[in-house]
Short mmCIF file of the C-alpha atoms (twelve columns), coordinates in Angstrom:
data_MODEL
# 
_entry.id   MODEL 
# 
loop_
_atom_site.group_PDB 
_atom_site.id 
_atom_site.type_symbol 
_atom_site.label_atom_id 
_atom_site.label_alt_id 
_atom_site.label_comp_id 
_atom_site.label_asym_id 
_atom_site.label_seq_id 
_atom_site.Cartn_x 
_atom_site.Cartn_y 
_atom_site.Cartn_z 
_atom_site.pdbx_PDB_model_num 
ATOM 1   C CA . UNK A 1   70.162  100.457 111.573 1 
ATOM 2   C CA . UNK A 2   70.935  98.284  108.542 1 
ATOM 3   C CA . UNK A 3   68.919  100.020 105.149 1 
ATOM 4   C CA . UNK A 4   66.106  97.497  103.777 1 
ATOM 5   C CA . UNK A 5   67.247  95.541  100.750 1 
ATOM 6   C CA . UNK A 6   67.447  97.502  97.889  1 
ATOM 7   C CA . UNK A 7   64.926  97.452  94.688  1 
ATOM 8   C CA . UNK A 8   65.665  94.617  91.815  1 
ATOM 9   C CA . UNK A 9   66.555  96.774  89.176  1 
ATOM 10  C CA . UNK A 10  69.548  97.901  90.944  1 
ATOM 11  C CA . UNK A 11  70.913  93.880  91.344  1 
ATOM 12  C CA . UNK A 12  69.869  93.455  87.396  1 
ATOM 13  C CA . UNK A 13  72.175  96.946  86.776  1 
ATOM 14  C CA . UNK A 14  74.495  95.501  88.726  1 
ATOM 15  C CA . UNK A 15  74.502  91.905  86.655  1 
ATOM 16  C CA . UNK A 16  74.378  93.538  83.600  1 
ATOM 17  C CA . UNK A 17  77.041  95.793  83.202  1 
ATOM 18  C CA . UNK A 18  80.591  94.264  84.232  1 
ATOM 19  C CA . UNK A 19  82.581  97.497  83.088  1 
ATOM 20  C CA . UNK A 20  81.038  99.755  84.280  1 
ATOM 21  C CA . UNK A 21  81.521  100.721 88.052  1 
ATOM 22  C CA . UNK A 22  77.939  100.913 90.201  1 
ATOM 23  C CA . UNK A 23  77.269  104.702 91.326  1 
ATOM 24  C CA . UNK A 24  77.672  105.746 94.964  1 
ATOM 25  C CA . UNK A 25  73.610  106.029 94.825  1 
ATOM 26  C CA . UNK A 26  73.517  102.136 94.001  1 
ATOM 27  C CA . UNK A 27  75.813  101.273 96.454  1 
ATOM 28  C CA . UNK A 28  74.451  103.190 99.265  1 
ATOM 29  C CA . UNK A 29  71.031  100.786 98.999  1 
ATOM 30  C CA . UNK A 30  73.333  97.379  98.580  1 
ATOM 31  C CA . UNK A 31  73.687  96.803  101.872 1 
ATOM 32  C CA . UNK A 32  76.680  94.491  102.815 1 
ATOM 33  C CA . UNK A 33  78.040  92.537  105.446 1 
ATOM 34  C CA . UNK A 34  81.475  91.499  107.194 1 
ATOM 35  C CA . UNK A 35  82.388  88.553  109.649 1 
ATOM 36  C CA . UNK A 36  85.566  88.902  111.674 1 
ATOM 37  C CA . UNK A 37  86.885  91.787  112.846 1 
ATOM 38  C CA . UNK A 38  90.904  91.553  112.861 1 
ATOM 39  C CA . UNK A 39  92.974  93.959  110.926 1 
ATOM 40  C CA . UNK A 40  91.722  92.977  107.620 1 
ATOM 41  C CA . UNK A 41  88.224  92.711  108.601 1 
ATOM 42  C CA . UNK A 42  88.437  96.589  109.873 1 
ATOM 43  C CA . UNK A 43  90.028  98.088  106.976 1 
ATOM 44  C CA . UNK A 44  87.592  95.842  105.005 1 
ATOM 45  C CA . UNK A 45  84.952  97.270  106.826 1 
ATOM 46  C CA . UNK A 46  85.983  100.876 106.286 1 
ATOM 47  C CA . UNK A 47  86.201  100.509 102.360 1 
ATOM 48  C CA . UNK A 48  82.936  99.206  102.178 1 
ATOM 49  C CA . UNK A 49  81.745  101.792 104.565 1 
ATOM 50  C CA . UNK A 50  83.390  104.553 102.107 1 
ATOM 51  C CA . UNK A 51  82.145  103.190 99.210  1 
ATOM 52  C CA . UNK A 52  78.725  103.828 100.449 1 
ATOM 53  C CA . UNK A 53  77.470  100.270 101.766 1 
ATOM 54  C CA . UNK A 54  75.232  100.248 104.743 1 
ATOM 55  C CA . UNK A 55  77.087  97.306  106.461 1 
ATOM 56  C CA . UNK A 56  77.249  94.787  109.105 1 
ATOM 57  C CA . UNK A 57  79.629  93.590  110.872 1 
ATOM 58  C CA . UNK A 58  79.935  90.180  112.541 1 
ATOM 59  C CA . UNK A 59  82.524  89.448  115.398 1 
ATOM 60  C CA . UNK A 60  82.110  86.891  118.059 1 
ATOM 61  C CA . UNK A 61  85.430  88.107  120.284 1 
ATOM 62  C CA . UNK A 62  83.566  90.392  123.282 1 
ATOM 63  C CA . UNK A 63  86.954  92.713  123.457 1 
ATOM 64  C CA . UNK A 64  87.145  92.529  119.566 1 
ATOM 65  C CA . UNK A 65  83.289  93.508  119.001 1 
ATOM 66  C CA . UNK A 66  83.866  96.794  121.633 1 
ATOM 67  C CA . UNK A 67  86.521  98.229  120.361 1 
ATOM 68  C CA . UNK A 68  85.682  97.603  116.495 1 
ATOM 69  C CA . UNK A 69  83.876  101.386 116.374 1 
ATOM 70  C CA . UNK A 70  86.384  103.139 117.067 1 
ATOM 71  C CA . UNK A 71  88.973  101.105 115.120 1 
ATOM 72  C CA . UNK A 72  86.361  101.538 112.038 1 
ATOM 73  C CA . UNK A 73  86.406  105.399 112.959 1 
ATOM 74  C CA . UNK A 74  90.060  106.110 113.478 1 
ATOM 75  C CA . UNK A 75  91.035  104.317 110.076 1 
ATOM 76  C CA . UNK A 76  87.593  106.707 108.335 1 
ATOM 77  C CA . UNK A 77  89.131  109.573 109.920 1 
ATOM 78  C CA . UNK A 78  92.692  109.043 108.509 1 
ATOM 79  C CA . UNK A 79  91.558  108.636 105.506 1 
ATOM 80  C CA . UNK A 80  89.704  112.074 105.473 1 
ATOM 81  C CA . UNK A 81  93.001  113.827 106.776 1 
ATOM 82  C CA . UNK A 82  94.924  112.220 103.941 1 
ATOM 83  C CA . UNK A 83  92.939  113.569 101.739 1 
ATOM 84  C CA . UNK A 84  91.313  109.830 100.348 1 
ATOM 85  C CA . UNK A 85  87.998  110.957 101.701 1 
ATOM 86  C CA . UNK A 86  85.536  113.826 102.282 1 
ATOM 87  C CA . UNK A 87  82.713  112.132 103.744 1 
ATOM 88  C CA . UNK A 88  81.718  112.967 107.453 1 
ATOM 89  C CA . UNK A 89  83.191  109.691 109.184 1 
ATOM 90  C CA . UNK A 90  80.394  110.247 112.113 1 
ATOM 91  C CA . UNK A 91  78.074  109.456 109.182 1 
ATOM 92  C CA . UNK A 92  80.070  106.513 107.471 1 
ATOM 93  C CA . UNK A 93  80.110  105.111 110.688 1 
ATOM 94  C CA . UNK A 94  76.182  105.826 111.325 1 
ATOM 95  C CA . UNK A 95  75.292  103.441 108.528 1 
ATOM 96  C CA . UNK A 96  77.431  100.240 110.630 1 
ATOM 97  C CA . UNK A 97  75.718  98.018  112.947 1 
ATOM 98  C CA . UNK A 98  77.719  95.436  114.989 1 
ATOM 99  C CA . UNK A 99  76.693  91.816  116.420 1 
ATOM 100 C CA . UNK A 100 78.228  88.664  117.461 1 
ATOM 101 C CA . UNK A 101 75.082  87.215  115.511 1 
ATOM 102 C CA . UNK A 102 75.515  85.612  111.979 1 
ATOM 103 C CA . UNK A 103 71.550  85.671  111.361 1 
ATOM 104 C CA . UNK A 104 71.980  89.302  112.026 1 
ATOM 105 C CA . UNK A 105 73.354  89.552  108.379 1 
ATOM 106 C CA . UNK A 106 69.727  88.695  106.741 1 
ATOM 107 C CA . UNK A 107 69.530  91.662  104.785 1 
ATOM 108 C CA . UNK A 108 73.307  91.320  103.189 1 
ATOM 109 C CA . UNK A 109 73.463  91.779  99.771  1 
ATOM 110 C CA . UNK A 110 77.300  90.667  99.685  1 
ATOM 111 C CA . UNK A 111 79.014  89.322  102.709 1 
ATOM 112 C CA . UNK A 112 82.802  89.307  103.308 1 
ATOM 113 C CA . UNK A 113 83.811  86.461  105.306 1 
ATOM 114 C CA . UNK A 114 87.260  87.515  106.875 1 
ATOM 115 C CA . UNK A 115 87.926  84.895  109.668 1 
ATOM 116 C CA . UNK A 116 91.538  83.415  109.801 1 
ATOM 117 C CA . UNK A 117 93.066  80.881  107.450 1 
ATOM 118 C CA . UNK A 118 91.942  78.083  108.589 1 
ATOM 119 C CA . UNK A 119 89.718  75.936  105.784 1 
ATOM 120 C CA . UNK A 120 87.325  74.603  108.484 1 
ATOM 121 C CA . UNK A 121 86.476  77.576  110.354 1 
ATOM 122 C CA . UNK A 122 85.819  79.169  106.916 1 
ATOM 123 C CA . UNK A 123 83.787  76.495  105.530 1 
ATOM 124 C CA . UNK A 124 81.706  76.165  108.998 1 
ATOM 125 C CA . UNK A 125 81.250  80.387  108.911 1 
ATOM 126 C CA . UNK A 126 80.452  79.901  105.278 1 
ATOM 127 C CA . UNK A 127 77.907  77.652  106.214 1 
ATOM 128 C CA . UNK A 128 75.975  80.169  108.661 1 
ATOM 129 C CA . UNK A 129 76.341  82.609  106.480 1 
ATOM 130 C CA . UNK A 130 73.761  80.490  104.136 1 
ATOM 131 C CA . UNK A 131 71.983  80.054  106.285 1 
ATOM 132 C CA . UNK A 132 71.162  83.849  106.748 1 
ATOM 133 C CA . UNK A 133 71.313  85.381  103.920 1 
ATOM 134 C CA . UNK A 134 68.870  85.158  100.964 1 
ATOM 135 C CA . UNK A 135 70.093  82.701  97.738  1 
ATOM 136 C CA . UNK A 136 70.930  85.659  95.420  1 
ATOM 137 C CA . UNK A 137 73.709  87.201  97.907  1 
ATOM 138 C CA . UNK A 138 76.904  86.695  96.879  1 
ATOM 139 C CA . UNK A 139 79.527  85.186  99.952  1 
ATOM 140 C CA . UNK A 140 83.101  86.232  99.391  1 
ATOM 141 C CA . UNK A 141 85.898  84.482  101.003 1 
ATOM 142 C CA . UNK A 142 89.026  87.047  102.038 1 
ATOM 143 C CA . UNK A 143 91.535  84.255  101.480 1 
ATOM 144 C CA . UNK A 144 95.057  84.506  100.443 1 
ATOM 145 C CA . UNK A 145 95.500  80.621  99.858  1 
ATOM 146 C CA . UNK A 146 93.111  78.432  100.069 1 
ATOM 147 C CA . UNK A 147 91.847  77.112  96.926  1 
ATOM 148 C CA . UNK A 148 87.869  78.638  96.899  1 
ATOM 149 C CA . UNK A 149 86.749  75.146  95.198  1 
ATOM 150 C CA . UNK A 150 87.900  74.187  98.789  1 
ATOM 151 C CA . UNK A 151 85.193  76.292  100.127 1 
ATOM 152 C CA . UNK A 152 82.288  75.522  98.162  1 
ATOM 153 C CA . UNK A 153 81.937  71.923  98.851  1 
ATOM 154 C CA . UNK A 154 78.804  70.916  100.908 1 
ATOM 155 C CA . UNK A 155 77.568  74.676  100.499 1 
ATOM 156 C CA . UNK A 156 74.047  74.508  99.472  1 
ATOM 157 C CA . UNK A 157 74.395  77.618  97.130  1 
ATOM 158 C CA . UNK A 158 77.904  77.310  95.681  1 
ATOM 159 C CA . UNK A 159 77.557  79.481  92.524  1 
ATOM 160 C CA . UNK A 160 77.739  82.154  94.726  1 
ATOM 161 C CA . UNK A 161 81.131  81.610  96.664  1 
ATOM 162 C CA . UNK A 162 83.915  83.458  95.204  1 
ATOM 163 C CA . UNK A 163 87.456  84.062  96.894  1 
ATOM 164 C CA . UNK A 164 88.029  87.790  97.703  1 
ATOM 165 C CA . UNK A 165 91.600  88.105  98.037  1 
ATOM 166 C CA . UNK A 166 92.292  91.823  99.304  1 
ATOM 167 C CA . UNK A 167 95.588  93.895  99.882  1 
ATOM 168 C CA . UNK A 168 96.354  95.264  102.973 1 
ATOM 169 C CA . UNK A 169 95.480  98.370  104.177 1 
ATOM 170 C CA . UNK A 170 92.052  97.460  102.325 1 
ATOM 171 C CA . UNK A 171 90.626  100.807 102.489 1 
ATOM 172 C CA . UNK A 172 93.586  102.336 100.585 1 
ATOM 173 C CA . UNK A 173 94.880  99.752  98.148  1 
ATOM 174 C CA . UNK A 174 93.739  99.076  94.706  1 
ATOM 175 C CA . UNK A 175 94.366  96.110  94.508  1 
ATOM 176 C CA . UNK A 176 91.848  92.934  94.483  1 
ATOM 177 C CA . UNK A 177 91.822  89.229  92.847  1 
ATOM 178 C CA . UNK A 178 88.310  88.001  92.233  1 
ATOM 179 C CA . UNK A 179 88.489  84.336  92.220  1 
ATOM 180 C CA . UNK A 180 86.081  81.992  90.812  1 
ATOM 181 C CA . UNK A 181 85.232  77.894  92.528  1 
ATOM 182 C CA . UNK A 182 84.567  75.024  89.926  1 
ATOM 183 C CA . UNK A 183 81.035  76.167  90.561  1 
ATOM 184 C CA . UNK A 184 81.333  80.181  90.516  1 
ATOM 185 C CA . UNK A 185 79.119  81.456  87.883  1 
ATOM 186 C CA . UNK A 186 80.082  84.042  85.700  1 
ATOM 187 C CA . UNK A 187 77.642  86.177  86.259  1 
ATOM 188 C CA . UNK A 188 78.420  86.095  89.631  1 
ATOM 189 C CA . UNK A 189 81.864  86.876  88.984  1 
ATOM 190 C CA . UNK A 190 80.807  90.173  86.908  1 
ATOM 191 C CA . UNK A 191 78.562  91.038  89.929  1 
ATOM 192 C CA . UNK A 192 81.412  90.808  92.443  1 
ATOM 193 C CA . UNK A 193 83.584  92.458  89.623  1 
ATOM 194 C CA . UNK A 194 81.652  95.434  89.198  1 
ATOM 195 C CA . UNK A 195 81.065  95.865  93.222  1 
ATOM 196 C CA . UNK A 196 85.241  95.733  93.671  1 
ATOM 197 C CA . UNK A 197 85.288  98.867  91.068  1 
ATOM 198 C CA . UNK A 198 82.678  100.724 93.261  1 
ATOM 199 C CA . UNK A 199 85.229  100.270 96.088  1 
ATOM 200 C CA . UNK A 200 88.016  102.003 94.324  1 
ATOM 201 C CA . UNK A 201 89.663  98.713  93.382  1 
ATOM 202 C CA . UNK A 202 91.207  97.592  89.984  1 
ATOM 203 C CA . UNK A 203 90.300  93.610  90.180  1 
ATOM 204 C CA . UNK A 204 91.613  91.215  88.505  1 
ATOM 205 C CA . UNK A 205 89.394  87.933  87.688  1 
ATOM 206 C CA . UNK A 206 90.813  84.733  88.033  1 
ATOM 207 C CA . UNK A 207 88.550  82.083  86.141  1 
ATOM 208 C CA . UNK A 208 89.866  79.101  87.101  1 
ATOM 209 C CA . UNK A 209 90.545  78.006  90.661  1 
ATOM 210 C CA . UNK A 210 94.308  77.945  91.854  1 
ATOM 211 C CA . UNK A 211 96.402  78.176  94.880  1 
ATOM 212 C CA . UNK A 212 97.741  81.474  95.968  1 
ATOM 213 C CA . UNK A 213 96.007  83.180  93.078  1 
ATOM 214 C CA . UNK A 214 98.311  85.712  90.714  1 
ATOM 215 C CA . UNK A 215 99.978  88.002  93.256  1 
ATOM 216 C CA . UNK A 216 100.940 85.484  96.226  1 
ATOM 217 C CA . UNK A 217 102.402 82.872  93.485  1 
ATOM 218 C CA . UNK A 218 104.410 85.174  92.448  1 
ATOM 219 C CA . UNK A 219 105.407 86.841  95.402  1 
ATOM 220 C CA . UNK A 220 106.556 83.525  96.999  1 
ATOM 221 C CA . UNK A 221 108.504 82.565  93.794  1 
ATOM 222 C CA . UNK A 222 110.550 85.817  94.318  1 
ATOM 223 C CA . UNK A 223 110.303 85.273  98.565  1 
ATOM 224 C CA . UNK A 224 111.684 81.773  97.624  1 
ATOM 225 C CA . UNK A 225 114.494 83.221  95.706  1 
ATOM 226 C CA . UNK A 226 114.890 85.610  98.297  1 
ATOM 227 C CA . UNK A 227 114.979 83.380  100.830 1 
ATOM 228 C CA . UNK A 228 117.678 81.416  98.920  1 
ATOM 229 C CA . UNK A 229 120.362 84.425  97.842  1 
ATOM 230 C CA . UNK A 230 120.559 85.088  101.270 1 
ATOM 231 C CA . UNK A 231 121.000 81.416  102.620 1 
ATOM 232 C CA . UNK A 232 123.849 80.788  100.250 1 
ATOM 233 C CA . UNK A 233 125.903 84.052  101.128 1 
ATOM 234 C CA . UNK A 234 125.030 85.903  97.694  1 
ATOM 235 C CA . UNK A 235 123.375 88.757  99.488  1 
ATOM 236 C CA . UNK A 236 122.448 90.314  102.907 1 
ATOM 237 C CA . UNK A 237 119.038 90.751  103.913 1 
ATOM 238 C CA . UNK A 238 119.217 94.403  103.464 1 
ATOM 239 C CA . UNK A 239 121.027 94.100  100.195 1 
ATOM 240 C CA . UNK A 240 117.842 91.858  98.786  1 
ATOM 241 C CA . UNK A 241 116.023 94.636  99.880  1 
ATOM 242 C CA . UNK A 242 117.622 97.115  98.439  1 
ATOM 243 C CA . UNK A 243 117.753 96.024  95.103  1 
ATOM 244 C CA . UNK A 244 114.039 94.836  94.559  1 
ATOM 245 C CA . UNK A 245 112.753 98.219  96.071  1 
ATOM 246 C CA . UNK A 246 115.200 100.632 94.215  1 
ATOM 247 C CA . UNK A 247 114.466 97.970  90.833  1 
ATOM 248 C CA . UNK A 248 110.751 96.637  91.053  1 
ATOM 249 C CA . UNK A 249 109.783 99.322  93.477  1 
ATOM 250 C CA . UNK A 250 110.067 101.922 90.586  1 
ATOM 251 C CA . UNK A 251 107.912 100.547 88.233  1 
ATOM 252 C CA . UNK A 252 105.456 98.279  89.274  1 
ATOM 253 C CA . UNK A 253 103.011 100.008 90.726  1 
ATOM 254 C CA . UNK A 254 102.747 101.657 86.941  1 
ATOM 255 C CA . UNK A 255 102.578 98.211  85.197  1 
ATOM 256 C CA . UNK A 256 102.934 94.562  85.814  1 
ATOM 257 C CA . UNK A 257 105.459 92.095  84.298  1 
ATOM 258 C CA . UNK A 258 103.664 91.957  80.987  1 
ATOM 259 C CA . UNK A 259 103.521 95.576  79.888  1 
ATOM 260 C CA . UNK A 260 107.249 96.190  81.602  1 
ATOM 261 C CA . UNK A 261 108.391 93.316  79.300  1 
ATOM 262 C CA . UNK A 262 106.718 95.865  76.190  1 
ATOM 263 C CA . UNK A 263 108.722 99.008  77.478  1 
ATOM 264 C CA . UNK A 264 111.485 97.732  78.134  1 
ATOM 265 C CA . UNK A 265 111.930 95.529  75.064  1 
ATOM 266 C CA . UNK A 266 111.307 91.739  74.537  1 
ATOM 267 C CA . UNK A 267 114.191 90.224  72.409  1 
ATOM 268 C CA . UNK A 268 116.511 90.700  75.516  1 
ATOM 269 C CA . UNK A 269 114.195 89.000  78.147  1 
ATOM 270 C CA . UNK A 270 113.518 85.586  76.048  1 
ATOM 271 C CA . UNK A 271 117.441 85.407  75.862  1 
ATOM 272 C CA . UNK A 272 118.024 86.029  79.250  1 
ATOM 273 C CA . UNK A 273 115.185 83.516  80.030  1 
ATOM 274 C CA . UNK A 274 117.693 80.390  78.547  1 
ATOM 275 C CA . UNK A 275 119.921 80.577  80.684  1 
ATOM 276 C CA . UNK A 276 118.491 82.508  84.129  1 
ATOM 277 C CA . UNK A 277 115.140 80.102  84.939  1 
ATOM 278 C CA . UNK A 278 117.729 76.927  84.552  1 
ATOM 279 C CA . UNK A 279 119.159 78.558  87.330  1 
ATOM 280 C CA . UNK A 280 117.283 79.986  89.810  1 
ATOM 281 C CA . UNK A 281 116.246 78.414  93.061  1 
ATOM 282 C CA . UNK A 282 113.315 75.372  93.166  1 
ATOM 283 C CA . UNK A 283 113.312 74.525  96.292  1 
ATOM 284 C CA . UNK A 284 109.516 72.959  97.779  1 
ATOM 285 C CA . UNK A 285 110.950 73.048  101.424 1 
ATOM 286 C CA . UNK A 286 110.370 75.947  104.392 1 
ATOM 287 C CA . UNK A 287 113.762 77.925  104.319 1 
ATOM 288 C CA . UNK A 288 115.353 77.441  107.293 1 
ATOM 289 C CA . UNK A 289 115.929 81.207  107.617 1 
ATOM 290 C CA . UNK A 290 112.130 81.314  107.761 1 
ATOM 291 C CA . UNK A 291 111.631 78.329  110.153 1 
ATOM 292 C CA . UNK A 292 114.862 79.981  112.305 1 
ATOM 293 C CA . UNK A 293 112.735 83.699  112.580 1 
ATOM 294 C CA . UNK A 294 109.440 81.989  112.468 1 
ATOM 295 C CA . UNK A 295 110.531 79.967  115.222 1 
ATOM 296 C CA . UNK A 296 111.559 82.749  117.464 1 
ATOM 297 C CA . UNK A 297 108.561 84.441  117.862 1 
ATOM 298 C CA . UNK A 298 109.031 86.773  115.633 1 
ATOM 299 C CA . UNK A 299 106.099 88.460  114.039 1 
ATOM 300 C CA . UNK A 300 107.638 91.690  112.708 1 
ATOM 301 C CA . UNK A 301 106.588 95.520  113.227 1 
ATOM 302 C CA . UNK A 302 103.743 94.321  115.425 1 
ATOM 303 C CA . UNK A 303 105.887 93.064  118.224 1 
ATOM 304 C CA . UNK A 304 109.308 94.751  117.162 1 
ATOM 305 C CA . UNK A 305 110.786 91.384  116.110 1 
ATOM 306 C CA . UNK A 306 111.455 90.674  112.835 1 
ATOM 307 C CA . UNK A 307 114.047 90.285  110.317 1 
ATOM 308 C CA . UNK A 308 115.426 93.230  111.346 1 
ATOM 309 C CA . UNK A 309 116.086 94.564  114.728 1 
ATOM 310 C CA . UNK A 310 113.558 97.017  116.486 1 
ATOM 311 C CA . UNK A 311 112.981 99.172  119.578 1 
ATOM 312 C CA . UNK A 312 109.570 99.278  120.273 1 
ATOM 313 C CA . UNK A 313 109.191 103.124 119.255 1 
ATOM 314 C CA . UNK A 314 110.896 102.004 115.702 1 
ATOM 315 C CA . UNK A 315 108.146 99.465  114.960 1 
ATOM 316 C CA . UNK A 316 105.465 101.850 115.694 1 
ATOM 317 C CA . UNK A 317 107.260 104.563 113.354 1 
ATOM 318 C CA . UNK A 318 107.693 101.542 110.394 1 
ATOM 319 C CA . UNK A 319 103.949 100.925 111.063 1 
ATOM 320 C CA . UNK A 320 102.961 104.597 110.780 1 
ATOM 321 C CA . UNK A 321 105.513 105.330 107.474 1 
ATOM 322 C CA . UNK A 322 103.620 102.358 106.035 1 
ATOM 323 C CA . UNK A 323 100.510 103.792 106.543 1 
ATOM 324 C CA . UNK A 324 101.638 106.981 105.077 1 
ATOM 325 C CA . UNK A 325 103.376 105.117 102.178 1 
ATOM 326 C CA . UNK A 326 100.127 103.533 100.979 1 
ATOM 327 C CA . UNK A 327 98.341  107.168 101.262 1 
ATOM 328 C CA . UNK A 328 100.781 108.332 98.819  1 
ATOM 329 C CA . UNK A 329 100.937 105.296 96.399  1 
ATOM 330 C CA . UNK A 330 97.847  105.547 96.029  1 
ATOM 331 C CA . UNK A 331 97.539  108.833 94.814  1 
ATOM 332 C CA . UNK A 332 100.226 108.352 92.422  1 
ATOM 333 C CA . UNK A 333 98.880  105.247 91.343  1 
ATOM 334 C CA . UNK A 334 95.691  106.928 90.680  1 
ATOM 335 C CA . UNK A 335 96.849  109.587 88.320  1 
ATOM 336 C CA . UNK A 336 98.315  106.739 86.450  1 
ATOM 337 C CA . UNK A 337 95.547  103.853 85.746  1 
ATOM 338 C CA . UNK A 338 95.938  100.280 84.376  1 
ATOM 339 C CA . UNK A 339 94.568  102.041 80.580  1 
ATOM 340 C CA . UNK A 340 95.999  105.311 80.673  1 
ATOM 341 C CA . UNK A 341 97.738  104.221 77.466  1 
ATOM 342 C CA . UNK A 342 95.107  103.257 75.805  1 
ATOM 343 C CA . UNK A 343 93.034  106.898 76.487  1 
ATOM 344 C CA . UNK A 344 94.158  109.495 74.126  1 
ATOM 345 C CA . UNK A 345 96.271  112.395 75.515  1 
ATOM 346 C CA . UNK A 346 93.100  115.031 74.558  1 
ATOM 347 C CA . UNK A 347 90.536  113.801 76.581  1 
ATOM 348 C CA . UNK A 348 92.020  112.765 79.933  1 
ATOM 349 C CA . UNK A 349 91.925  114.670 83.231  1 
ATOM 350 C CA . UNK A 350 95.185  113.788 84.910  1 
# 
């Protein structure tokens, strides 16, 4: 049973106050909604279901919409044996209803649309989701591409269309880009920014509108380079691999480029910068390593064929260590927040 909408004074606290995460009490009467159950819809699901939502779910797939329970309660209940959570899941999960019904989400106060990436399935479910949902909700797109100016034409109510672009496992990761359509308002933006730090995330705002957003435009620059040592014989697969997770793997998950560039000194990265970005690798073409693996089937861990070679018992072990692996990231990232520097040594509690 879905809560009734929650009293206006809570929506004005949330407007109002961008830095300042909502409390568990607020979020437990801003009741939310998801459409499209797949992997990232679930683990969407179970954040917002942690973070105190009363939710519903949306998933037109008959196999998908029976088994999405217990997928919601087996992620809820890892989470409590790692240690991430110490609410009853039986009761997280109480608070979920789940439909193949769009004009079931009526009461949503935010609705995640997570269908796949395809621009006119999402603008058509964008569409019904209007058509539920009062004017004042706010409709976020889980895209990890498509440009949300894309997604706001013919909407009736596009100030309120934002991209949501989330990390996967999305009930563990901090991670979140906020992205804001030629016609996003900023207050909307705030809203969905201050919701994103009730769910444990650290978001980062994009204001204007751009393909790929911050973190996929700059992981495909580095896939593209990738891509390309390997292709001309520089490197081996594993040996790319090795160096970016024994180099990058160290240190940024404590900062980002920016703040790396101030540890580690700037005078030598502006000289290196001359004669490195001449360089390196602009190709605008698929690399044909990708089309070869691509082309083969291959879809990694989940069917044990990938760039690397898997038995079927190795793929499930990779997709269990992950698992693990974002448990403990998480914890460590936690003790060691975006403005740690900035707090003074005195008054912190890590």
């Amino acid at each position: 049973m879905l809560r009734s909408r929650k009293p206006a004074a809570n929506k004005v606290k949330l407007e109002r106050s961008p830095a300042k995460p909502p409390s568990r009490d607020v979020l437990t009467q801003y009741s939310a909604g998801v459409v499209g159950m797949g992997l990232m819809g679930t683990s969407i699901s179970a954040c917002l279901l942690a973070a105190g939502h009363s939710l519903h779910c949306v998933e037109t797939d008959a196999a998908r919409r029976r088994s999405a329970r217990a997928r919601l309660l087996k992620l809820l209940t890892h989470a409590v044996a790692e240690g991430a959570m110490r609410e009853n899941p039986s009761t997280l999960i109480g608070r979920v209803a789940i439909s193949a019904d769009i004009a079931d989400l009526k009461s949503a106060e935010i609705v995640v649309e997570s269908t796949v990436e395809d621009i006119a399935l999402k603008r058509q479910v964008i569409n019904e989701i209007e058509k539920a949902v009062s004017a004042q909700a706010l409709i976020g797109s889980n895209t990890s591409a498509i440009p949300v100016t894309d997604l706001q034409s013919g909407a009736k109510h596009p100030e309120r269309i934002l991209g949501l672009h989330w990390a996967e496992p999305a009930h563990i990761t901090r991670f979140m880009e906020i992205i804001c359509g030629q016609q996003t308002t900023m207050a909307n933006a705030r809203r969905a920014m201050r919701l994103a730090r009730g769910w444990g995330k650290e978001p980062s705002l994009l204001r204007k509108d751009i393909r790929g957003f911050i973190a996929n435009r700059i992981m495909y620059a580095m896939l593209r380079e990738a891509f390309y040592l390997v292709e001309a014989g520089f490197a081996s697969i594993a040996d790319v691999d090795r160096s970016l997770r024994n180099d990058m793997g160290y240190w940024i998950t404590f900062a980002g480029p920016f703040r790396f560039m101030d540890l580690t000194g700037i005078p030598a990265y502006a000289e290196v910068m001359k004669d490195l970005l001449p360089d390196l690798n602009c190709a605008t073409g698929v690399p044909a390593l990708m089309r070869k693996v691509a082309d083969s089937g291959a879809c990694g861990v989940s069917n044990a064929k990938g760039f690397y070679p898997y038995t079927p018992q190795q793929a499930r072990q990779w997709e269990k260590l992950f698992i693990e692996f974002n448990y403990k990231i998480r914890e460590l990232a936690d003790r060691f927040p975006e403005d740690i520097g900035d707090i003074p040594r005195s008054s912190r509690k890590n």
